[in-house]
C-alpha positions as CSV (number, residue, x, y, z in Angstrom):
1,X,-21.1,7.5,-29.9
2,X,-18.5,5.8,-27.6
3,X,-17.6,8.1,-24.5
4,X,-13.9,8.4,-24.4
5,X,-12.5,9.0,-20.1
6,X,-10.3,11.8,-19.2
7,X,-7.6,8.9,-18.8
8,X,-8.0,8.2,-22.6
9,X,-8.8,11.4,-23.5
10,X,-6.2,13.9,-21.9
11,X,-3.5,11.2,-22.7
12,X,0.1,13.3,-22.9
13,X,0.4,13.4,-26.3
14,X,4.2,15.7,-26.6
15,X,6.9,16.0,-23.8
16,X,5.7,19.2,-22.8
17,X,2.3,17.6,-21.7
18,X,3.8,14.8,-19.3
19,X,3.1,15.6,-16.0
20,X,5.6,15.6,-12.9
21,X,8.6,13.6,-15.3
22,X,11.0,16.9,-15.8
23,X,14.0,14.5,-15.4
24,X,13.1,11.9,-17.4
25,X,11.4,14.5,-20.9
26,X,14.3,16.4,-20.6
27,X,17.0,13.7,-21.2
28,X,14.8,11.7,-23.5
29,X,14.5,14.9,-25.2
30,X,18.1,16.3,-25.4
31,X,19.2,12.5,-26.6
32,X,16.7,12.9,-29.9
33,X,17.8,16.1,-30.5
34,X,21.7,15.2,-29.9
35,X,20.9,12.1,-32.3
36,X,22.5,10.4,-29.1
37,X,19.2,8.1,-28.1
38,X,20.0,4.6,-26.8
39,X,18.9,0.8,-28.6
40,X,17.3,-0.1,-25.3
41,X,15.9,1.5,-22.3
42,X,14.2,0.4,-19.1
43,X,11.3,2.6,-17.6
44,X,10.1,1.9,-13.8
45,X,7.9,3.4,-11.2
46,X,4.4,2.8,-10.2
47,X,1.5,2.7,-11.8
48,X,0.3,5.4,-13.9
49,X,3.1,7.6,-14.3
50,X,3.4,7.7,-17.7
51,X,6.0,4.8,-18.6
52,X,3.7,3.7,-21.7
53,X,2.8,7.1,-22.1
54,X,6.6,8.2,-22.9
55,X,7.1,5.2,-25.2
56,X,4.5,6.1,-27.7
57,X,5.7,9.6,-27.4
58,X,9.4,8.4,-28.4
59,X,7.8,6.3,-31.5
60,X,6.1,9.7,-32.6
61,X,9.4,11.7,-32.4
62,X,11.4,8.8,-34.5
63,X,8.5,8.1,-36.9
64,X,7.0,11.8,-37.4
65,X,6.6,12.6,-41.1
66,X,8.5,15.9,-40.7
67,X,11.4,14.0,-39.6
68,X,13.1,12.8,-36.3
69,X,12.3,15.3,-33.8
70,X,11.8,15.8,-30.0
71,X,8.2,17.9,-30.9
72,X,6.4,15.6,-33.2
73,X,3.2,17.3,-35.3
74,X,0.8,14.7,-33.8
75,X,-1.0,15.3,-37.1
76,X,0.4,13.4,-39.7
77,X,-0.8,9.4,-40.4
78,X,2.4,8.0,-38.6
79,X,1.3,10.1,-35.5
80,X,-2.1,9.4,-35.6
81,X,-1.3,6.0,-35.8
82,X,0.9,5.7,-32.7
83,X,-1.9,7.0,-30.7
84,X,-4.3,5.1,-32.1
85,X,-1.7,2.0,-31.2
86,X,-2.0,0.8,-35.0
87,X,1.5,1.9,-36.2
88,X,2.6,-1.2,-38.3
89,X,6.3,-0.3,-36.8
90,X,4.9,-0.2,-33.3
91,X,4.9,-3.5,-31.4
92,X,3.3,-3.3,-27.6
93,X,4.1,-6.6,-25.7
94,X,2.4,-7.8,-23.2
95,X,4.8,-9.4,-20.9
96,X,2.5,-10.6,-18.2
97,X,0.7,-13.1,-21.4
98,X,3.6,-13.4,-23.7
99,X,6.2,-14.4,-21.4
100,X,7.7,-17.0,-22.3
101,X,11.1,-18.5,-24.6
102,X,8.5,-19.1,-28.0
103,X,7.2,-15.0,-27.9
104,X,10.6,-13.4,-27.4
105,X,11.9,-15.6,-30.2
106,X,9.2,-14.3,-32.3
107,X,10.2,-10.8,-31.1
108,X,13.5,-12.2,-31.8
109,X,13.4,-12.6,-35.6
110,X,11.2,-9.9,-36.2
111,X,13.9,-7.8,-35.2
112,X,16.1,-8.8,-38.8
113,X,13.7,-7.1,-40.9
114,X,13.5,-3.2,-42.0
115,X,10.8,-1.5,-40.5
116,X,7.7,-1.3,-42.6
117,X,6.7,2.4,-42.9
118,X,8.4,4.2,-40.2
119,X,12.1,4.9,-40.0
120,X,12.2,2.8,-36.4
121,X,10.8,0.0,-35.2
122,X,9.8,0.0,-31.5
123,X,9.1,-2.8,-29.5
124,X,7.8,-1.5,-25.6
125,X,7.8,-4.7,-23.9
126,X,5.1,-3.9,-20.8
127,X,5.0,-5.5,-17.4
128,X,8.5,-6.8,-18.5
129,X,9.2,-8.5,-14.8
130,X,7.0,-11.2,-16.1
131,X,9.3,-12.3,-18.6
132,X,10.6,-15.7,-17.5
133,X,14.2,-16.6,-17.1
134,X,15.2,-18.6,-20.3
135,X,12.8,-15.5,-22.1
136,X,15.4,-12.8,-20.3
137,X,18.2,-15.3,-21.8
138,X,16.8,-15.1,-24.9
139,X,16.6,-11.4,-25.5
140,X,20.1,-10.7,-23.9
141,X,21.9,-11.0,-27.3
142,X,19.5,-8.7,-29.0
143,X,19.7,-6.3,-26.1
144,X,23.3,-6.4,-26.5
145,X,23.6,-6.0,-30.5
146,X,20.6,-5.1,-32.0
147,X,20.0,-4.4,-35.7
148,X,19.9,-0.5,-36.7
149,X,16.4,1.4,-36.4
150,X,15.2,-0.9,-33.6
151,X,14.5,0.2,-30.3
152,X,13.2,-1.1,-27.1
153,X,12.0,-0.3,-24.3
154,X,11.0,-2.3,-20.9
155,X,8.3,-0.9,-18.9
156,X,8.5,-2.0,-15.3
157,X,6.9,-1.8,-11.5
158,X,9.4,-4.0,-10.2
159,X,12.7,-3.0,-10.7
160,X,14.2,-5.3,-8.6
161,X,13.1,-8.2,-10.5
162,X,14.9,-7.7,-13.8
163,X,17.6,-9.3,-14.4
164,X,21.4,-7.7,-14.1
165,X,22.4,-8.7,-17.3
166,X,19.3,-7.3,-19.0
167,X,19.9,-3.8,-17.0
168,X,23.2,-3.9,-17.9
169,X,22.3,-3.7,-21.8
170,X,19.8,-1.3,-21.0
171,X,19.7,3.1,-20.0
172,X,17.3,3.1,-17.1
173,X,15.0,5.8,-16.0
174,X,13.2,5.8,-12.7
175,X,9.6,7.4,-12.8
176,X,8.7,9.5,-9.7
177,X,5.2,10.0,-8.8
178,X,4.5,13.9,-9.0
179,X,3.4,16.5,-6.3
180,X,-0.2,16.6,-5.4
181,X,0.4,20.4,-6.8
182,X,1.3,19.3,-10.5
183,X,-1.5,16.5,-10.2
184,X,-4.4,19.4,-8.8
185,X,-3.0,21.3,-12.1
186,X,-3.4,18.6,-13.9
187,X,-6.8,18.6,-13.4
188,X,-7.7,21.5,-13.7
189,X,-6.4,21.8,-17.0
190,X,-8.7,18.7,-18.1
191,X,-11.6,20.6,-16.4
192,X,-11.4,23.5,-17.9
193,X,-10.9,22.2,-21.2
194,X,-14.3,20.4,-20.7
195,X,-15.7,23.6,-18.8
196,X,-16.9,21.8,-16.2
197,X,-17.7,23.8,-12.5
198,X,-15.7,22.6,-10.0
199,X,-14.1,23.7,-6.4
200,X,-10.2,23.4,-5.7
201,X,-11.0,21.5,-2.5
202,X,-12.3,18.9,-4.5
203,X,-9.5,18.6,-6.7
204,X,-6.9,18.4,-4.0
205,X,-9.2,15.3,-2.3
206,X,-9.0,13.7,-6.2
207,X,-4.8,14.2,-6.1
208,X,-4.3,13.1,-2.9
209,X,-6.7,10.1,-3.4
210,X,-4.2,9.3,-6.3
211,X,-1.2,8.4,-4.4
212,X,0.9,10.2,-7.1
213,X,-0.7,8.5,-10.0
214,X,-1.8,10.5,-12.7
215,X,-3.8,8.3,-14.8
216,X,-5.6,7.1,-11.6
217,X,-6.6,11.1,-10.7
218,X,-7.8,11.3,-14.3
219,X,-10.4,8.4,-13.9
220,X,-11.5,9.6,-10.3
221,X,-11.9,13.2,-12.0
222,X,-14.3,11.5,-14.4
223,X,-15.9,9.6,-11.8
224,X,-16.2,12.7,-9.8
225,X,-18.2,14.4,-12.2
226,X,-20.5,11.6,-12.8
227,X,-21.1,11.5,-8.9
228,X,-21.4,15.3,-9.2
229,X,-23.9,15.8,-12.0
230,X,-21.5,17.2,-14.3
231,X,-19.8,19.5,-11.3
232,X,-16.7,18.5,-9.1
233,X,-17.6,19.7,-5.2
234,X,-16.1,19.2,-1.9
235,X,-18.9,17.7,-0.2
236,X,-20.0,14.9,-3.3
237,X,-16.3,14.0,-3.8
238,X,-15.6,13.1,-0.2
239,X,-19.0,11.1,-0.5
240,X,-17.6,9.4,-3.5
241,X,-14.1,8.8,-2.1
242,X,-15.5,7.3,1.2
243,X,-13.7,10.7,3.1
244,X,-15.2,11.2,6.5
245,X,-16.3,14.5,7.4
246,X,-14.1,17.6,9.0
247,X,-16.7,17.4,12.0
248,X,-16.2,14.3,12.9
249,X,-12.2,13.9,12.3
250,X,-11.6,17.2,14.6
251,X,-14.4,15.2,17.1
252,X,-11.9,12.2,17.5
253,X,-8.7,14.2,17.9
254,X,-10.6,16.4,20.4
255,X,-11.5,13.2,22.3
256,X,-7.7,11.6,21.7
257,X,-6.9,14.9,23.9
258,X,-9.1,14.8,26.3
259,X,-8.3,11.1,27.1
260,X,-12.1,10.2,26.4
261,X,-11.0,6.9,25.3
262,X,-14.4,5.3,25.8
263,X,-16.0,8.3,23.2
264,X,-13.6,7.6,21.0
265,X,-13.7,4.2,20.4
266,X,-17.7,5.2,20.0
267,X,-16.8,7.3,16.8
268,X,-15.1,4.1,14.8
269,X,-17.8,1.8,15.6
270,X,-20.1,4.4,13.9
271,X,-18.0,5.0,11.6
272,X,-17.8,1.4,10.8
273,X,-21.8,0.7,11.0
274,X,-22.3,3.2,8.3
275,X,-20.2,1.8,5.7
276,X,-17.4,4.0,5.9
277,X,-13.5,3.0,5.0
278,X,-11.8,2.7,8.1
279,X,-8.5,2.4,6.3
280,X,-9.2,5.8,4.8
281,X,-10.1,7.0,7.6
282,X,-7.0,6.3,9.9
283,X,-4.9,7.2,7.2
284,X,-7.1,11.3,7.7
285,X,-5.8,10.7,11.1
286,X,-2.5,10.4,11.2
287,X,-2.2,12.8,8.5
288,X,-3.4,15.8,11.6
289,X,-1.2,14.2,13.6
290,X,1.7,14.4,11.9
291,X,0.5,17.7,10.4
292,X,-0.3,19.2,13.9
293,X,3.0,17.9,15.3
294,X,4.9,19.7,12.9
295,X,3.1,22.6,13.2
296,X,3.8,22.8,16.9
297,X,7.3,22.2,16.4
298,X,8.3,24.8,14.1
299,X,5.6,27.2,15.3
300,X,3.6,27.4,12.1
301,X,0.0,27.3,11.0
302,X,-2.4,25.4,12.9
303,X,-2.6,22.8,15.1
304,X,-6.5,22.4,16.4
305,X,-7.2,21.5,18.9
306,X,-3.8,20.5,20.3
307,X,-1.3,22.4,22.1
308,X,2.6,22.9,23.1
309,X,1.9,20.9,25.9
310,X,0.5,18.3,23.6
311,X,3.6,17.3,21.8
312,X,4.7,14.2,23.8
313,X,0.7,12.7,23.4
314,X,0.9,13.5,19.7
315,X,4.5,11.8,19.4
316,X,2.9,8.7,21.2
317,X,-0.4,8.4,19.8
318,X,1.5,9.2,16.0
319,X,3.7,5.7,16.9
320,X,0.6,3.6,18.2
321,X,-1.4,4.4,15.6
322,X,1.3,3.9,12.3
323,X,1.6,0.1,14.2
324,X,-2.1,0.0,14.2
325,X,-2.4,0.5,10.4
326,X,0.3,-1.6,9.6
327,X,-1.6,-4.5,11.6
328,X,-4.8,-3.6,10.0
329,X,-3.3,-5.0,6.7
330,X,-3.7,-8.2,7.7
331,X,-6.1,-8.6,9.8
332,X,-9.7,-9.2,8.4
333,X,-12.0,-6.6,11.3
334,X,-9.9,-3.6,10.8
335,X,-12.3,-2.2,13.4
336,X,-11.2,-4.1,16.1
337,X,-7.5,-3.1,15.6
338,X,-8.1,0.8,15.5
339,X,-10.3,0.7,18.7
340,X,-7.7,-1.2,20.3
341,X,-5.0,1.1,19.5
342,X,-7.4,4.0,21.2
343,X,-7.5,1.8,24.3
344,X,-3.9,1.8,24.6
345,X,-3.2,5.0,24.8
346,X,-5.2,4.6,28.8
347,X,-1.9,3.2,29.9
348,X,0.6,5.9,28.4
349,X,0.4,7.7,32.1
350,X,2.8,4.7,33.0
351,X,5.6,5.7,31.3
352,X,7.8,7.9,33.2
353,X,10.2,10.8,30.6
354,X,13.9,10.1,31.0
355,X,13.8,14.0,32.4
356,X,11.9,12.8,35.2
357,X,14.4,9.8,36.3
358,X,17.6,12.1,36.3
359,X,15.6,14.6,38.3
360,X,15.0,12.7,41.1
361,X,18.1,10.9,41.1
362,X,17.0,7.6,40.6
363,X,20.4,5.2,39.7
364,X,20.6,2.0,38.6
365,X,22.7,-0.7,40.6
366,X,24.9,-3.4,39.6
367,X,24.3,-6.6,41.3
368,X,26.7,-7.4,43.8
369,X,28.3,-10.7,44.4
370,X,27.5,-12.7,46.9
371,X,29.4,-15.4,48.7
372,X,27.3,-18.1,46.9
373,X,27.7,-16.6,43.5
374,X,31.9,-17.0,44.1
375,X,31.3,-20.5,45.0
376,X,29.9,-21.5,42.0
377,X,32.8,-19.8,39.9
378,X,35.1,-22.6,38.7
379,X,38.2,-21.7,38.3
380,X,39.8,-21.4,34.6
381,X,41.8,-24.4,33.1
382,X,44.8,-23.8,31.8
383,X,44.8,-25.0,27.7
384,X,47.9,-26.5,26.7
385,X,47.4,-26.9,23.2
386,X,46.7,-23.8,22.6
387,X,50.5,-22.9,24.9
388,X,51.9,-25.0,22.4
389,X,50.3,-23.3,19.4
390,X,51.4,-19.6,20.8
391,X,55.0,-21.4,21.7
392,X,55.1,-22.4,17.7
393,X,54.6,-19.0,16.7
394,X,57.5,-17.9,18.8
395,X,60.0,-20.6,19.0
396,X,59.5,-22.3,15.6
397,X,57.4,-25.4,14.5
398,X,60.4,-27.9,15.6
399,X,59.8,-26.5,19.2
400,X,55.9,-27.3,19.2
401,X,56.3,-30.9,17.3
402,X,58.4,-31.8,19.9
403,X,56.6,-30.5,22.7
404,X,53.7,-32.2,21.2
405,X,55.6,-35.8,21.2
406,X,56.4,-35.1,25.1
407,X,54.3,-35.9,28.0
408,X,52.9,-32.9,30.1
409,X,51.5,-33.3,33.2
410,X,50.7,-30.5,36.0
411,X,52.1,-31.0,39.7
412,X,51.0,-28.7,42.8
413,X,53.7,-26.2,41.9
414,X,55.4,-26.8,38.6
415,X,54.6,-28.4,34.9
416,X,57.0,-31.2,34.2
417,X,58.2,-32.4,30.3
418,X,58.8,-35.8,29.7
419,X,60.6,-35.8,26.5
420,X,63.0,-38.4,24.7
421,X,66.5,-37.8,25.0
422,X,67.3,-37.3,21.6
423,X,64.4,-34.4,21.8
424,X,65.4,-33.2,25.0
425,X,68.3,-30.4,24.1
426,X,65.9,-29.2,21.2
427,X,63.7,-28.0,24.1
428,X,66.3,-27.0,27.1
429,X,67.5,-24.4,24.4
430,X,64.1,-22.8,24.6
431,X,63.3,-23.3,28.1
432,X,62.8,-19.6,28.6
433,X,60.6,-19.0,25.0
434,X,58.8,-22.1,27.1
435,X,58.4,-21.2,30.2
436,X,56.9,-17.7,29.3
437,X,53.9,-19.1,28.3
438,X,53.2,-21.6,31.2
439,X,51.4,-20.2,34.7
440,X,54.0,-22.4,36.9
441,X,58.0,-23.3,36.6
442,X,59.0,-25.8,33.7
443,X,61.6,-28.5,34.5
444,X,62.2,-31.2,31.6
445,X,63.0,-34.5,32.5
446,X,64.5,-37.0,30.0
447,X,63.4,-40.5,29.3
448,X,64.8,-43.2,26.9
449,X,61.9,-43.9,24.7
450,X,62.6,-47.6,23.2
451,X,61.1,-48.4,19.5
452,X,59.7,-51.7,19.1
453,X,61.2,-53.6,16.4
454,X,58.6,-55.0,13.9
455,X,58.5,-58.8,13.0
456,X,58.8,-59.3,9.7
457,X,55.8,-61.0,8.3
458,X,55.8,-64.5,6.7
459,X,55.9,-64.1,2.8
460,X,52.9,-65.6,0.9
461,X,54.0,-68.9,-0.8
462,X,52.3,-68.5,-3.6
463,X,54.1,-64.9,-4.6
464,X,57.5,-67.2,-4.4
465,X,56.4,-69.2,-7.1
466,X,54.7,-66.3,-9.6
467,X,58.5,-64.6,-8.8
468,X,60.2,-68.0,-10.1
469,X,58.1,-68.8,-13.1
470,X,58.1,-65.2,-14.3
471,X,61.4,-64.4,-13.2
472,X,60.6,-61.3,-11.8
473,X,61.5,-59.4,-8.4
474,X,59.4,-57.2,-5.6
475,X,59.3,-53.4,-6.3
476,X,56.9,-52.9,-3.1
477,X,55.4,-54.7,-0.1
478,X,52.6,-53.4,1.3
479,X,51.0,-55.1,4.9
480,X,47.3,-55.4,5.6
């Protein structure tokens, strides 16, 4: 007989049996009920949290054989069916294999026809960020006026990478991950269903192990009590998840605040020499850390072994080590980066609290000038272009053409305007608007500017004679 996993097994099977989605289960719910439930919708979150999982649900409340309602009888052959994933009206889509133009024209004009044996037909198109761009173009119009009884749903992790015009077409619904509380009772439900022993400590190692994802808790519960011998314990679940021991974490932090740098740096290397995760480990780390320094902050539970007179060292250490982890990502000896981060808390003594400056009056000076340093200031030049643009502004655009067909030069103590005579009134009419925006006196002096008359150039020959045969006559003249 084929063994069947917890994951497979304790599938959610109604709406009430979907862990940590209350949002989600109760609008889904209330729109089947309302008979108010959308053509297309786009599940995302992470992975595990039950996008699929809803889907199937949703096909089961459409296609139930006691009619179209939010608590299926997960009895009858339609039911059965849809969790058995061989529902003929049921089409899962694998985007990240069938994701190009060819498959979603498929999907395309499978959509015409009426559904086979189920009142709806429901496409859940998985991994749907996969799709590629002329596959997204070609499901837009079906998005946007599908047939009656179809519905579809995207399931995604990325978000970000559908389309605008496809979320547009689309109701979306963002899947949280659930507390480590709903997960722990999540598993103890499967547990006690299978009456298998087990200790709570355990299962809170399992839901935090999880990172929120319930189909990944499920599979570590089964792997748990595999490890276990058909019981779920603290001490062969921390050996199966790679957790180090309380002893030893509470021996590092001691160390950390004692400043016995060169002990602790001992612990990770034999840490490291007996195989365990020193990602997982760090992570246990800064969990006390931050744990402890809220503790001592609000003044509740437990902090061992720091103190109040701990909380700048925790605040430091915290910051050093959350860069450490970060750095550990890419780096291919995580060891290496950890110890280092230890080493560097030796040189925290050197920086001096803000408290500490102020107290002892230390100020900071400005720099003061020195003969040299006013030497080497040039003095600013006066831009007359841009007097001539603010004089425009004021005066008029007449004022500033003008002004720009004139000669101005600067003397030691005025600026003189050499300006053409029929030009020059224009400008002694605004001598004031002018001078206003000049640093020294203005004084315009007129000059006779004398155009040069142009010589008439010689007229080709041969243009003479097309003009007398074709008896015609010059509209323009144009000169190279």
């Amino acid at each position: 007989m084929t063994y069947e996993n917890f994951a497979r097994k304790y599938r959610p099977k109604t709406f009430k049996e979907v862990v940590g989605q209350e949002a989600v289960v109760k609008t889904l719910s209330n729109a089947i009920k309302l008979n108010r439930l959308s053509h297309a919708y786009i599940f995302a979150g992470s992975r595990g949290l039950g996008k699929t999982t809803i889907a199937r649900i949703i096909t089961k409340c459409l296609n139930c054989e006691k009619g179209i309602t939010d608590s299926p009888c997960g009895k009858c052959e339609n039911c059965l069916e849809i969790e058995k994933g061989s529902f003929p009206d049921m089409y899962e889509i694998d985007a990240a294999s069938n994701r190009g133009i060819d498959d979603i024209r498929a999907l395309r004009d499978n959509v015409t026809y009426a559904p086979i044996k189920g009142r709806y037909k429901v496409y859940i198109i998985d991994e749907a960020h996969m799709l590629t761009r002329e596959a997204f173009n070609a499901l837009l119009k079906t998005l946007e006026e599908p047939p009656p009884h179809n519905l579809f749903i995207l399931a995604t992790t990325e978000l970000h990478r559908i389309p605008d015009t496809i979320r547009s077409r689309c109701q979306t619904f963002i899947f949280r991950p659930p507390s480590k509380s709903q997960i722990t009772q999540y598993l103890k439900r499967i547990l006690e269903a299978e009456k298998i022993p087990y200790e709570e400590e355990a299962l809170s190692l399992i839901a935090e192990a999880s990172e929120g994802g319930v189909r990944d808790a499920a599979s570590l519960l089964d792997q748990a009590v595999i490890y276990g011998g058909g019981e779920v314990r603290k001490q062969s679940t921390e050996e199966m998840l790679g957790i180090v021991p309380e002893e030893i974490i509470k021996e590092f932090l001691f160390y950390i605040r004692e400043k016995n740098l060169k002990e602790a740096v001992k612990v990770i290397e034999k840490l490291d020499r007996e195989g365990f995760d020193l990602t997982v480990f760090w992570n246990q780390i800064l969990d006390r850390i931050h744990n402890a320094l809220l503790n001592l902050t609000l003044e509740e539970g437990s902090a061992e072994p720091f103190g109040k007179e701990d909380i700048e060292l925790l605040i430091y250490t915290g910051d050093i080590f959350k860069k450490a982890l970060i750095e550990s990502r890419n780096f291919h000896d995580k060891k290496d980066i950890f110890q280092l981060a230890v080493l560097k808390l030796r040189f925290m003594k050197n920086l001096v609290p803000l408290k500490e400056i102020l107290e002892k009056g230390i100020t900071v000076k400005q720099p003061q000038e020195t003969s040299q340093t006013k030497e080497e200031k040039t003095p600013e030049v006066f831009d007359i272009q841009k007097a001539i643009l603010k004089i425009g502004r004021e005066a008029g655009g007449i004022i500033a053409g003008a002004l720009k067909k004139s000669g101005i030069k600067e003397e030691n103590d005025r600026f003189v305007i050499t300006v053409d005579r029929n030009l020059a009134d224009i400008l002694k009419d605004k001598i004031d608007i002018i001078s206003k925006h000049f640093p020294k006196p203005v004084t315009i002096e007129e000059i006779e500017i004398k155009q040069e008359k142009k010589k008439p150039k010689k007229r080709d020959e041969s243009v003479d004679k097309v003009l007398e045969l074709f008896q015609g006559k010059i509209i323009s003249y144009e000169e190279e």
